[in-house]
C-alpha positions in Angstrom: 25.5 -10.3 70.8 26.9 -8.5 67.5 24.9 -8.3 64.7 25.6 -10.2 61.7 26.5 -8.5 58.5 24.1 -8.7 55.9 26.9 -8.9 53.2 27.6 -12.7 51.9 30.8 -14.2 52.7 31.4 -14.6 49.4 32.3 -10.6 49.0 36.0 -10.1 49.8 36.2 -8.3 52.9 39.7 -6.1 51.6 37.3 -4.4 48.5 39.4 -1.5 47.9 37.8 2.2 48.5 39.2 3.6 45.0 37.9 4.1 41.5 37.6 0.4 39.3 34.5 -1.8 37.9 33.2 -4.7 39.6 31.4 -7.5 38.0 28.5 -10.0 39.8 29.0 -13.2 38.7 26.3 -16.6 39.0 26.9 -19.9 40.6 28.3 -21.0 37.7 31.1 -17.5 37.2 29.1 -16.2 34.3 29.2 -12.4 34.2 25.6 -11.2 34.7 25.5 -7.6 35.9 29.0 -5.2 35.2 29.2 -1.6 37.1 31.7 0.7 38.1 32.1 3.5 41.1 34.6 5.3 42.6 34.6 3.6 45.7 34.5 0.0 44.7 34.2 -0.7 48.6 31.2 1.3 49.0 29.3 0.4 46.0 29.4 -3.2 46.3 28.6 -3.8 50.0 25.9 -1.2 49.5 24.0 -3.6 47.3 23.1 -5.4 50.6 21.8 -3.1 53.1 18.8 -1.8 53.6 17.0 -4.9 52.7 19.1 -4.7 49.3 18.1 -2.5 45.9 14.5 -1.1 45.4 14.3 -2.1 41.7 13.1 -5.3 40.9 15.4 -6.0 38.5 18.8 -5.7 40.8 17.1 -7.3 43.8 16.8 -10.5 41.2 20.3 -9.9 39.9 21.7 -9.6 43.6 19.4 -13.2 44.9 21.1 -15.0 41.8 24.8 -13.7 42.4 27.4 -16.1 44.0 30.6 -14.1 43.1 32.4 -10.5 42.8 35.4 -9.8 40.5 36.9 -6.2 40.3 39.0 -4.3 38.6 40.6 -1.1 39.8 41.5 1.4 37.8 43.3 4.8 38.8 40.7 7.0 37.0 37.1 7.3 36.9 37.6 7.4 32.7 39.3 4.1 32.3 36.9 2.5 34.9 34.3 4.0 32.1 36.2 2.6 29.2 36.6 -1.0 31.6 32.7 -1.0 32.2 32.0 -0.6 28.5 34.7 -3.2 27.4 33.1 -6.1 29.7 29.4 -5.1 28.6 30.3 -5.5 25.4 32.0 -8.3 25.7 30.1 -10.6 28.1 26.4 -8.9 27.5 25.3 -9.5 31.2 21.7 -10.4 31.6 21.3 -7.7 34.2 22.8 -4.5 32.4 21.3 -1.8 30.6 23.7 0.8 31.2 25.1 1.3 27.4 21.5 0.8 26.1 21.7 4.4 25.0 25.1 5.2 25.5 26.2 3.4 22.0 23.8 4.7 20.1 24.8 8.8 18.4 22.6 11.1 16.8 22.9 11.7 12.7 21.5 14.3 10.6 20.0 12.5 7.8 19.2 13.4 4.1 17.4 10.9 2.1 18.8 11.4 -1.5 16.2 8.6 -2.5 13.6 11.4 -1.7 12.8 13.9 -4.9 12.1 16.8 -2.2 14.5 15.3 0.5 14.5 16.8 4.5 16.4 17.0 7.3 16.3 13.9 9.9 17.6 13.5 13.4 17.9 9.3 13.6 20.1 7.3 15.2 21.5 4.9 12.6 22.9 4.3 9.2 19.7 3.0 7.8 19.4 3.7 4.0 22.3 3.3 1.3 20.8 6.5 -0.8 20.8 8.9 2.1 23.9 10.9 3.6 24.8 11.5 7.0 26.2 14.2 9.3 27.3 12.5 12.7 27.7 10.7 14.7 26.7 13.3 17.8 27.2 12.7 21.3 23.3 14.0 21.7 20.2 14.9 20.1 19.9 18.8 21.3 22.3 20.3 19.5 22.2 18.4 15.9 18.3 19.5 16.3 18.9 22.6 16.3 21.6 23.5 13.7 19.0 21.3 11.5 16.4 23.5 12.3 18.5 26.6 11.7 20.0 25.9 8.2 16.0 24.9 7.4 15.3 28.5 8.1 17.9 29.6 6.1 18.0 27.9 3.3 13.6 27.7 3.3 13.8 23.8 3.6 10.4 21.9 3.5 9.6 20.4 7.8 6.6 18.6 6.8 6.7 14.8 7.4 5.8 12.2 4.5 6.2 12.4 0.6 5.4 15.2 -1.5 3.1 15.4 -4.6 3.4 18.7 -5.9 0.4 19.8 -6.1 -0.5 23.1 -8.6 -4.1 23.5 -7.8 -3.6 23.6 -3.6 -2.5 26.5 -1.5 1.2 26.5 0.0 1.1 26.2 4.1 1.9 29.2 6.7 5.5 28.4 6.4 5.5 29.7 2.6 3.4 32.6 4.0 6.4 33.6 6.1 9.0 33.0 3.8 10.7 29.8 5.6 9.6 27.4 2.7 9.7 27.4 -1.2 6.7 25.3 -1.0 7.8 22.4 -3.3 4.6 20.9 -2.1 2.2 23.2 -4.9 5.2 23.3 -7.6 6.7 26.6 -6.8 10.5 25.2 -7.0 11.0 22.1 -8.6 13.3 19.5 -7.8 16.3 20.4 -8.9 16.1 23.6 -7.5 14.8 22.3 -3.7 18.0 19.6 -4.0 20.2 22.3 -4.9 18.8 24.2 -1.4 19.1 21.0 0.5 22.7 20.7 -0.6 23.5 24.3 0.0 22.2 23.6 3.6 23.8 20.6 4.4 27.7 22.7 3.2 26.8 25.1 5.6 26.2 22.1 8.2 29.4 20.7 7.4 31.9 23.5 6.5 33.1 26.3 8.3 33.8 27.8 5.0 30.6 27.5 3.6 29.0 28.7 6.3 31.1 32.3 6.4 30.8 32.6 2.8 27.1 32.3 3.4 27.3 35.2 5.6 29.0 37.4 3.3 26.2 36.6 0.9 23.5 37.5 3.1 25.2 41.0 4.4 25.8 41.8 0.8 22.1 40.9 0.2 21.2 42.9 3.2 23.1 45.9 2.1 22.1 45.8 -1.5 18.1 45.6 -0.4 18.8 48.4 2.0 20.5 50.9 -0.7 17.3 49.8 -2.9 15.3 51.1 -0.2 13.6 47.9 0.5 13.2 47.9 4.4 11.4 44.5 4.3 13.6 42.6 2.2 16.2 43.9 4.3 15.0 42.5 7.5 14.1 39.4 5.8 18.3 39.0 5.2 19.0 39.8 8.4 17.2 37.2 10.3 18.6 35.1 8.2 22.5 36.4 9.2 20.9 36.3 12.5 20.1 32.3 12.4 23.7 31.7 10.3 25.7 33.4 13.7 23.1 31.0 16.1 24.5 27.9 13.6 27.9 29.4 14.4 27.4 28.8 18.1 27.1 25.0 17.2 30.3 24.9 15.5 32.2 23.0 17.5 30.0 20.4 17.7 29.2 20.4 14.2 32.6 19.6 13.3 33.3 17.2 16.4 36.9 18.0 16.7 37.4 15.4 19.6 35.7 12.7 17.2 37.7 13.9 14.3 41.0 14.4 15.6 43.6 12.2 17.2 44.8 12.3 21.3 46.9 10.8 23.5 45.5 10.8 26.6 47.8 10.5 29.9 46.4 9.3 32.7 47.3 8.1 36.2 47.5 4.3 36.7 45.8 2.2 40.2 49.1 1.9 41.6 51.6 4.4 42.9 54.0 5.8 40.1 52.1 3.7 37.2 50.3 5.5 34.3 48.0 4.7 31.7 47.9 6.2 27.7 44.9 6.2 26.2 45.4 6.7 22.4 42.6 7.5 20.1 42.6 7.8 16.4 40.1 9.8 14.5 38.3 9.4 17.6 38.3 5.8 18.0 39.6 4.5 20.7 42.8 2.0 20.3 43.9 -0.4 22.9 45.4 1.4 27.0 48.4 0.7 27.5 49.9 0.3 31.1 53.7 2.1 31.8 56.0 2.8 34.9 56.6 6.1 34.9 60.1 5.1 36.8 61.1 2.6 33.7 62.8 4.6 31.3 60.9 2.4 28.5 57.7 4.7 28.9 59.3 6.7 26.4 59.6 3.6 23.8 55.7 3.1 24.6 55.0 6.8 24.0 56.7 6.2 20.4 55.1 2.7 19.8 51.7 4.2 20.7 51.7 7.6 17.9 53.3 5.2 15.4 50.4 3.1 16.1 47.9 6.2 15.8 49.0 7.0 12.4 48.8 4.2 10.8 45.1 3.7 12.1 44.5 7.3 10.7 45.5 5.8 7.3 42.6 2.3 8.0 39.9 4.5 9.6 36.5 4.3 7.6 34.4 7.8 7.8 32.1 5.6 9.5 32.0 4.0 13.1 30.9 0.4 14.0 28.4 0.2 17.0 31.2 -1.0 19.2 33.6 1.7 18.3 31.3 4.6 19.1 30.9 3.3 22.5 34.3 4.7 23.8 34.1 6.9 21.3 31.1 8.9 23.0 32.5 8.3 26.3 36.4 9.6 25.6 34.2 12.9 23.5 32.4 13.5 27.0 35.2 13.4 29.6 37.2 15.6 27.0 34.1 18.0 27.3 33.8 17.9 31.2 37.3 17.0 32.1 39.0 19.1 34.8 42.6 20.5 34.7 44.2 17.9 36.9 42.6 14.7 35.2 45.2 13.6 33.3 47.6 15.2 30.3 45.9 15.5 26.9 47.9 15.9 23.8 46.4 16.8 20.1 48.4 14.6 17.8 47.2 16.6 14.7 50.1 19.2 16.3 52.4 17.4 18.3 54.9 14.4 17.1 56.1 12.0 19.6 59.4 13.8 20.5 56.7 16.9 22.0 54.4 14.5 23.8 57.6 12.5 25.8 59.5 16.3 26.3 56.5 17.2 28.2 55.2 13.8 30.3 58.9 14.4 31.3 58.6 18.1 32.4 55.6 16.9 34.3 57.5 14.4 36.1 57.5 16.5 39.6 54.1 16.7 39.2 52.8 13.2 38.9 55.3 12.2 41.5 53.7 14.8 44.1 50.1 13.5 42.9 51.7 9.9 43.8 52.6 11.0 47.3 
């Protein structure tokens, strides 16, 4: 006698084994848990073996579905970007997937503060304070924070500060990473005028190499003086301005700050998919035939549509626009060499971007086969 399946009847049996987003629906086709995989097939008929999923949570949401939609999608970015699209716009019961994916990281200065500091939070929170970010990550905006406080001798103490003539300045004064606003030996328009200097460095590539002349010339000038300490003391310093250097390319988040057009394959043979993005936010995919001449009109239609968001975009990005935002930044991080065709539209026009999708006609036509 053959054993039954444990999958519902309800699951189409011709899933497809390719790369899309699926989405669990109730008895009543409301949307209440959105995924993706790369083998749609797999993934959703693996729900029900082995007694079904170990976490309470997707065992309830897997008893209380009655239906499966899906999407496919010919890359494992746009079945990303899909994912995100339907979470945001349906708000499952059963998701968490983007709970930390939409939020970034910002380095935060509190201009409301006399003695201000340097903050890693995760929103926009006060109207006094100015912001550095968003980051894809906390690591890295730590760090350069960290850095440009060594530097610079910013205050890392948490809370408000009193000055206080009569106490004694902490071990970080002792070692010469702090002014020590906190006993009144800088006063506040000379700690602002450090925090500002630090946060040019964070934000200019520029400021940051001038810095570095200043502190070689420093260096030099202590070491023709003969003094050995002061010397070394300017050196660190170069020492933590080339660390902050290392961080540069995050710092200035070319991916988020620059403009793309993103090429990639479609989910059927000989279709394609651009992926325009403006400042880093992501506009709307548009589907194309690579065998229709009118790809080229599309190409055109897209850019044009790229610039003239440039001109709208605000400096800062709504919840829902970081989403993609974060998720185009990290495949352009990771991506191999045959996902796709990537073009920087702060150096190529239109005519470039079609000259080349046709030169790589052969190619896509070969991937095709």
């Amino acid at each position: 006698m053959a054993r039954s399946s444990p999958v519902p009847a309800w699951v189409p049996a011709d899933l497809p084994a390719r790369p899309g987003v699926y989405q669990f629906e109730d008895a009543l086709g409301t949307p209440i848990y959105v995924g993706k995989s790369v083998n749609l097939k797999r993934r959703v008929r693996g729900y029900f073996y082995g007694g079904g999923p170990a976490d309470e949570r997707m065992a309830m949401m897997v008893r209380l579905a009655r239906g499966v939609t899906i999407c496919r999608t010919g890359t494992d970015l746009e079945a990303l970007l899909e994912e995100a699209e339907r979470i945001e716009r349906y708000r499952p019961a059963f998701n968490r997937a983007l709970k930390n994916r939409s939020r970034g990281w910002y380095i935060e200065v509190d201009w409301g503060d006399p003695f201000p500091r340097l903050r890693i939070v995760q929103s926009r929170r006060k109207s006094r304070a100015q912001y550095l970010g968003p980051f894809r990550g906390r690591r890295i905006p730590s760090e350069a924070a960290r850095l440009v406080e060594k530097v610079f001798r910013l205050r890392c103490c948490a809370g408000p500060i009193r000055p206080d003539a009569t106490a004694s300045p902490c071990l970080q004064y002792g070692i010469d990473l702090c002014t020590a606003p906190c006993v009144g030996l800088v006063g506040v328009d000379t700690y602002r005028k450090q925090v500002r200097a630090a946060i040019r460095v964070l934000a200019d590539r520029g400021a940051a190499e001038d810095a570095i002349l200043r502190c070689q010339a420093r260096r030099d000038a202590s070491l023709a003086a003969g003094s050995v300490l002061e010397a070394t003391g300017w050196e660190q310093r170069l020492i933590w301005l080339y660390e902050l250097e290392d961080y540069r390319t995050v710092l200035e988040r070319p991916q988020v700050e620059r403009s793309w057009l993103i090429a990639l394959p479609g989910a059927e043979p000989g279709a394609g998919v651009l992926l325009p993005m403006a400042r880093g936010r992501v506009l709307s995919r548009q589907r194309v035939e690579w065998d229709d001449g009118s790809w080229q009109e599309c190409v055109e239609r897209v850019c044009y549509e790229v610039r003239i968001e440039e001109l709208r975009a605000e400096s800062v990005f709504a919840p829902a626009e970081l989403t993609p935002s974060l998720i185009v930044t990290a495949w352009l991080e990771r991506r191999g060499p045959d996902e796709g065709h990537v073009f920087d539209l702060d150096r190529l026009d239109s005519t470039a971007i079609v000259d080349a999708l046709r030169q790589a006609a052969p190619e896509r036509k070969a991937e095709a086969a």
